[in-house]
C-alpha positions as CSV (number, residue, x, y, z in Angstrom):
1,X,-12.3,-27.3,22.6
2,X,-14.8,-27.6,19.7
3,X,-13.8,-23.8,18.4
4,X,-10.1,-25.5,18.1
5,X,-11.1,-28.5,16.4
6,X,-13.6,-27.0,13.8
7,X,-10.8,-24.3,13.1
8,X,-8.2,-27.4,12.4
9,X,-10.8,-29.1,10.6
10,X,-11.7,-26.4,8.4
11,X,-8.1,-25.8,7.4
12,X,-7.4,-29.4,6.6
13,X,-10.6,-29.8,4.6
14,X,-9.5,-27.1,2.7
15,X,-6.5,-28.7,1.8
16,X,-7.9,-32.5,1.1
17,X,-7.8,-31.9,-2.5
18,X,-4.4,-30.7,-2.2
19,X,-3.2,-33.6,-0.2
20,X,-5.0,-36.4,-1.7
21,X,-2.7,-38.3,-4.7
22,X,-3.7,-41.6,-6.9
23,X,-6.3,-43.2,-8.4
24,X,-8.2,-46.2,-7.9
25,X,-5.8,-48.6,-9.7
26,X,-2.9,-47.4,-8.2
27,X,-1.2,-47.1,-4.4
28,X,-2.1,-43.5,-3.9
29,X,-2.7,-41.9,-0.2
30,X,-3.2,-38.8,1.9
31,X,-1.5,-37.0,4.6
32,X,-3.9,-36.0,7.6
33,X,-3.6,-35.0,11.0
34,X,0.4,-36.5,12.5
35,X,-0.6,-39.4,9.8
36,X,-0.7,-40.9,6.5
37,X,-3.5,-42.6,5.1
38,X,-2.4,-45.2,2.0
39,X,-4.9,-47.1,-0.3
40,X,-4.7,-49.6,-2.9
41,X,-7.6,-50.8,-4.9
42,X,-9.9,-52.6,-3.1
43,X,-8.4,-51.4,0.8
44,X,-7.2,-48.2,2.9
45,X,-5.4,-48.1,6.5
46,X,-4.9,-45.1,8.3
47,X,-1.5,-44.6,10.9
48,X,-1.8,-41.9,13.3
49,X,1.2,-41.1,15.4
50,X,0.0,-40.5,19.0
51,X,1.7,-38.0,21.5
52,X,3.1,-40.7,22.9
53,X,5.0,-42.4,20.3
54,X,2.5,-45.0,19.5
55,X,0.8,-45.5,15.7
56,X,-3.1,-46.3,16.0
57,X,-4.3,-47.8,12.9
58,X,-7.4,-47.6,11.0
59,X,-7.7,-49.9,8.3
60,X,-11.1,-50.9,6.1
61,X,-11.7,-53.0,2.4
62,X,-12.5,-50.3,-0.3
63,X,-14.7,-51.0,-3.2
64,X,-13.9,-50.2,-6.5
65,X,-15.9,-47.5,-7.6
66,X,-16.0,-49.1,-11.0
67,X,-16.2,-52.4,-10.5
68,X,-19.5,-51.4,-8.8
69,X,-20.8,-48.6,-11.5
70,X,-19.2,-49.7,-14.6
71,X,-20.3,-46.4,-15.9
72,X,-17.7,-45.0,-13.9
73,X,-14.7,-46.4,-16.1
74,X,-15.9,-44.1,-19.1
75,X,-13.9,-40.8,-19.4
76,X,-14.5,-38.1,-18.1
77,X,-17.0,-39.8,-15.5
78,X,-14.2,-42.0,-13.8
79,X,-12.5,-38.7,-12.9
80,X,-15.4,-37.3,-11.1
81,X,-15.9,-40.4,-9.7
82,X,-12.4,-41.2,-8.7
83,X,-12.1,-37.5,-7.1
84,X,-15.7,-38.2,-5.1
85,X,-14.3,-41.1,-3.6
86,X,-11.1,-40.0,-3.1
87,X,-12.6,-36.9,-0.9
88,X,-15.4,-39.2,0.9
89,X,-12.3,-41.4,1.8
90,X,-10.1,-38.2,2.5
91,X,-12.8,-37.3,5.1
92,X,-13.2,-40.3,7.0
93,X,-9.1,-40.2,7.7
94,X,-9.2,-37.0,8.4
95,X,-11.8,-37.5,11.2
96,X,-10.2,-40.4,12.3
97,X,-6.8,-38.6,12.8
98,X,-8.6,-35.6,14.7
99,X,-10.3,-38.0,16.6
100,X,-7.4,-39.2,18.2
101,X,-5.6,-35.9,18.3
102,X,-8.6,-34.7,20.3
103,X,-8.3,-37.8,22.6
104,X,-4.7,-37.3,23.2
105,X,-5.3,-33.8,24.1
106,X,-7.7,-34.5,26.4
107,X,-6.1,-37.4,27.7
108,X,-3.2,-35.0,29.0
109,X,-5.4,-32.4,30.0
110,X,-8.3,-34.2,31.9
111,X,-9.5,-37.1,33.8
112,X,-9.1,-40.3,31.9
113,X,-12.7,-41.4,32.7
114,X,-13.6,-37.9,30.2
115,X,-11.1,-38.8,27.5
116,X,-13.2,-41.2,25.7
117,X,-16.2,-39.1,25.7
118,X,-14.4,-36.2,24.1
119,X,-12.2,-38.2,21.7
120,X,-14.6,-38.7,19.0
121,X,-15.9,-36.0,16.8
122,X,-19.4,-35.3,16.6
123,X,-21.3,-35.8,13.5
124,X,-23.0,-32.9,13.6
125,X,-19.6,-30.8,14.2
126,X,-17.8,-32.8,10.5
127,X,-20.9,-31.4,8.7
128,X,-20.8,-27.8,10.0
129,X,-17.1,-28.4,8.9
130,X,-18.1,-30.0,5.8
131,X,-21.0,-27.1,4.5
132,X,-18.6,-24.7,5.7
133,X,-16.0,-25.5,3.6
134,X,-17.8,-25.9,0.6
135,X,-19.4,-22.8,1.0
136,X,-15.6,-21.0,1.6
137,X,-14.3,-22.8,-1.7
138,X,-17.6,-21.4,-3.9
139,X,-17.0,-18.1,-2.1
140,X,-12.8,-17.9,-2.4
141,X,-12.4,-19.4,-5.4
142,X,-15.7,-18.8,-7.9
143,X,-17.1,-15.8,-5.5
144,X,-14.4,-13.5,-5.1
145,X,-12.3,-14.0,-8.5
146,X,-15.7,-13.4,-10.4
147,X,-16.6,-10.4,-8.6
148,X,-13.3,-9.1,-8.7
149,X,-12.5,-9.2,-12.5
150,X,-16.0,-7.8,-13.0
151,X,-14.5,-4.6,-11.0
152,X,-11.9,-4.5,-13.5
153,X,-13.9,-5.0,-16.8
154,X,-15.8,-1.5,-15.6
155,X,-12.2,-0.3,-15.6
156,X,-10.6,-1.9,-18.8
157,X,-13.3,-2.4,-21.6
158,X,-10.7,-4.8,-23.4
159,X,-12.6,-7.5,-20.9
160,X,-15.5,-7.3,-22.0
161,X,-14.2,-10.0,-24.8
162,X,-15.3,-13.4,-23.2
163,X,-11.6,-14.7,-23.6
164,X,-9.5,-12.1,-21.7
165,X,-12.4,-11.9,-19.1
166,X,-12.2,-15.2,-18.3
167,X,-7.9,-14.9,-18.8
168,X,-8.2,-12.6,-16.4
169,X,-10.3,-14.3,-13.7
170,X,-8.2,-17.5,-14.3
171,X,-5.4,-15.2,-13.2
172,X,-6.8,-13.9,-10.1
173,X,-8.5,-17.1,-9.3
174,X,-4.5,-18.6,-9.3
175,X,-3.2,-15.8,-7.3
176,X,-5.9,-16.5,-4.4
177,X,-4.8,-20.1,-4.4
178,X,-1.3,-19.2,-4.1
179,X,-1.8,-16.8,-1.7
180,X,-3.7,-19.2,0.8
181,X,-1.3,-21.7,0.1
182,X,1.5,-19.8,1.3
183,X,-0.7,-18.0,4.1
184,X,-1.8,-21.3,5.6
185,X,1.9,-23.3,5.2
186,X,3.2,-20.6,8.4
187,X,0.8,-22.4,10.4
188,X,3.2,-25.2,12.3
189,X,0.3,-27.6,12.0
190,X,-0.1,-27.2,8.2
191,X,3.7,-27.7,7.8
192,X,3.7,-30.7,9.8
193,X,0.6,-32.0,7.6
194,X,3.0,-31.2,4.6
195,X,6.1,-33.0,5.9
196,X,3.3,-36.2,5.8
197,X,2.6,-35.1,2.9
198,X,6.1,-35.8,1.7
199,X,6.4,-38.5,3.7
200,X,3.3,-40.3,1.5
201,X,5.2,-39.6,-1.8
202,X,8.1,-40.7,-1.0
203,X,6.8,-43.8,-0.5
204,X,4.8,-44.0,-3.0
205,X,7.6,-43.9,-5.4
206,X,9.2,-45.6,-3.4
207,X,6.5,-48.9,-3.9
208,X,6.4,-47.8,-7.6
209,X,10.4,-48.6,-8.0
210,X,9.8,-52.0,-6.9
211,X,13.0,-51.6,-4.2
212,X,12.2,-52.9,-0.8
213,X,10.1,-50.4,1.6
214,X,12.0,-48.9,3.8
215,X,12.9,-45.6,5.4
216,X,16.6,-45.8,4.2
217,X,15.2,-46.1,0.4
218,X,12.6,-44.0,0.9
219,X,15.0,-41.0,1.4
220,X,16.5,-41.4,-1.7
221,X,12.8,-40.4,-3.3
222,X,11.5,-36.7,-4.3
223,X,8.9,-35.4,-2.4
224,X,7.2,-34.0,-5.5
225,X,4.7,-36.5,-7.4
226,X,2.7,-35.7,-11.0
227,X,0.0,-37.2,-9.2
228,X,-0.2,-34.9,-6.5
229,X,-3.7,-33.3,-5.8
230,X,-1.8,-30.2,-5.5
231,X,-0.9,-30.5,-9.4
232,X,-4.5,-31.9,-10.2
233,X,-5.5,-28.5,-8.1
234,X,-3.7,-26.3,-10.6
235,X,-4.7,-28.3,-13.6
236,X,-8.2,-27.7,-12.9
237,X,-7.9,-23.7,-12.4
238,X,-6.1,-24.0,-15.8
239,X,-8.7,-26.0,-17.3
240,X,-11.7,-23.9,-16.1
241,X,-10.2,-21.0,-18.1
242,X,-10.8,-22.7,-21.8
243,X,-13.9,-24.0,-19.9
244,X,-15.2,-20.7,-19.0
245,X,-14.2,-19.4,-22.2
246,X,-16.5,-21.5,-24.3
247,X,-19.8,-21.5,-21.9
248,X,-21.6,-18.0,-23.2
249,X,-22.7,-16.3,-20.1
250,X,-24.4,-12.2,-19.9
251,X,-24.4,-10.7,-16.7
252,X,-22.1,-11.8,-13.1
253,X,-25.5,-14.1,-12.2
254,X,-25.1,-16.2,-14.7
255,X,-21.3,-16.5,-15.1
256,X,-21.7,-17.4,-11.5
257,X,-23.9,-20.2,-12.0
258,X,-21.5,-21.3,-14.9
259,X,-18.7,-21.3,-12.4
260,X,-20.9,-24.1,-10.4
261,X,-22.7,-26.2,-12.3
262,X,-19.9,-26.8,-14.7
263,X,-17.5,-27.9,-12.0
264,X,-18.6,-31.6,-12.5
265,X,-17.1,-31.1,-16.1
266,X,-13.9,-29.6,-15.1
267,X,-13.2,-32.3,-12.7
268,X,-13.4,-35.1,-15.6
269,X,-11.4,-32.9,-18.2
270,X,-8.8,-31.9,-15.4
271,X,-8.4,-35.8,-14.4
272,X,-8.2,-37.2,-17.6
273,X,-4.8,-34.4,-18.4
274,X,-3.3,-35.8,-15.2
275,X,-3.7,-39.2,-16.3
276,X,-2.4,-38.8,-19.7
277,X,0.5,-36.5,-18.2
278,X,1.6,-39.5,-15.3
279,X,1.8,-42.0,-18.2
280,X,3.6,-39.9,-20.8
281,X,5.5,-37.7,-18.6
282,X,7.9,-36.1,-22.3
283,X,4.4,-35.4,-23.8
284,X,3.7,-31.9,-24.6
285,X,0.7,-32.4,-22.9
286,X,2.8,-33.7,-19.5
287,X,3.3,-29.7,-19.5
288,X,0.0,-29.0,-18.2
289,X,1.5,-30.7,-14.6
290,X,4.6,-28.9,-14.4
291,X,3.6,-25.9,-12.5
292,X,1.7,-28.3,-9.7
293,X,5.3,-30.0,-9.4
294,X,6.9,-26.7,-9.1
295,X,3.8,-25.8,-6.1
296,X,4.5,-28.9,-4.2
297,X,7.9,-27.0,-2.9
298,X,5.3,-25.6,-0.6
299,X,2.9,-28.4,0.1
300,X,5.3,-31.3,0.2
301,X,8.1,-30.2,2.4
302,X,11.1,-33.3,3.5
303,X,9.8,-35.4,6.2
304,X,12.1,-37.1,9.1
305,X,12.3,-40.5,9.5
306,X,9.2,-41.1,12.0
307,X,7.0,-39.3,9.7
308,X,8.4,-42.0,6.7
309,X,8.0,-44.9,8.9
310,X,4.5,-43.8,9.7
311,X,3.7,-44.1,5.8
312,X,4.8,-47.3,5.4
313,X,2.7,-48.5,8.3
314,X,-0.1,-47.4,6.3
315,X,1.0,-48.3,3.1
316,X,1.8,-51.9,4.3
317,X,-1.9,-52.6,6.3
318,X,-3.1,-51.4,3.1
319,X,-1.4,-53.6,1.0
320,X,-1.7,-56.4,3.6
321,X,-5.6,-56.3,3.3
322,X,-5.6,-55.9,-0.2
323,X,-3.8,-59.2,-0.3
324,X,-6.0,-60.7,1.3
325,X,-8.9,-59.7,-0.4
326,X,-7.2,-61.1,-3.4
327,X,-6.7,-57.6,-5.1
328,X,-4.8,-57.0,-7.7
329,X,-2.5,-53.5,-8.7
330,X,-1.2,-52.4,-11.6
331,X,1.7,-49.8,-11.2
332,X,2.0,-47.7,-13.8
């Protein structure tokens, strides 16, 4: 059972910056395993939908990053620490949702008295998940691009110009992504994490519009949001190109090391486009986004009506605790 899990685990991890959307003055959320979780500001809840038909909710006040480190509102800092909350929070719902999905599995294929031993996901099993997938994202997407365009500057001595090197690994770099993307959206427990996925930005907007919450208004939304993680994704492989470009590095060690250490740099740069794009979506700079909107027609697919109602769940325990933490949320 633990092969199974750590394999769904590792694809979903994968996929958390994909799937996560907002930021920390904003409703934002995440689709995870047959759920949705929503945040506002100072809270996050969690709805899973059980085998069964029932929603199990996991709901917890969230502090404000920058409320707490001030240094954290400064630009480029607030994006890499909006993103490293967002993907600490990511993880904790995605456990929670394989939690129960392990539970329910068990539940229907075991004694009862063993279902509660087995429905909860060893810590040491989410940080073998955890290295793992940090280590696959070095290795698929800094690794293998590097190595290959490296290959191909032994072929074509026009690379050897630091500007159509780096063009060129930039372009390899995107055609992995795109590739595992549309590798890992056959797998029917990917799509149904995507049909959440649509299910979360639909309501989203549908909060933003200041219309009721509903399913029936809800329907009437895209699936396709500018602050997608998918677009923020894309946005920072196009970012790390001019990036790259201006870093001098001799040798594949050191353009490797580049490719790490500046990541921290990229985030904040990457963040502060989609920030500037979601406010002034006519601006030239709003352009940047477009190709992540054009990707969600294979993250985001259309969600049915239970998937819908089990994002407003979320969305309204979230919005119920941030009331009553006194919270406040600008929509932008």
């Amino acid at each position: 059972m633990y092969a199974r899990t750590f394999i769904r685990l590792a694809a979903h991890t994968q996929l958390l910056p994909v799937l996560e959307s907002g930021e920390e003055t904003l409703v934002g959320g995440q689709a995870v395993m047959e759920g949705v979780m929503m945040r506002a500001p100072h809270s996050y809840a969690t709805a899973v939908r059980r085998p069964g038909g029932e929603v199990v909710i996991d709901e917890h006040p969230l502090p404000k990053l920058s409320e707490k480190y001030p240094v954290f509102r400064w630009p480029l800092l607030r994006g890499i620490g909006t993103l490293g909350q967002a993907m600490a929070l990511g993880v904790k719902a995605l456990r929670f949702s394989a939690n129960v999905a392990v539970q329910a599995e068990t539940e229907t294929g075991e004694a009862a008295e063993r279902a509660a031993k087995a429905g909860e996901i060893p810590g040491w099993l989410m940080a073998l998940n955890l290295a793992f997938s940090f280590v696959f994202f070095i290795a698929l997407y800094k690794f293998v691009p590097l190595w290959i365009t490296s290959r191909l500057e032994d072929l074509y001595p026009q690379l050897h110009n630091q500007i159509l090197f780096n063009l060129a690994d930039g372009a390899v770099r995107l055609a992995i992504f795109l590739g595992f993307l549309w590798l890992i959206s056959r797998w029917a427990d990917i799509r149904r994490v995507f049909e959440y996925h649509g299910a979360e930005h639909r309501v989203v907007f549908n909060f933003e519009s200041g219309q009721p919450v509903s399913v029936e208004n809800a329907r009437t939304f895209s699936t396709f949001h500018p602050r997608c993680g998918t677009s923020f994704l894309l946005v920072v492989m196009i970012v790390s190109i001019f990036v790259y470009a201006v870093i001098p590095a001799e040798g594949f060690a050191q353009k490797m090391a580049v490719r790490v250490l500046a990541l921290p740099l990229i985030t904040g740069l990457s963040y502060e486009v989609i920030r500037y794009a979601a406010r002034r979506r006519g601006s030239l700079l709003a352009l940047f986004t477009a190709p992540g909107l054009w990707l969600q027609r294979i993250t985001t697919q259309p969600p049915d009506d239970s998937q819908t109602e089990v994002a407003i769940i979320a969305l309204n325990r979230a919005m119920a605790l941030e009331e009553k933490q006194g919270g406040e949320l600008v929509i932008a």
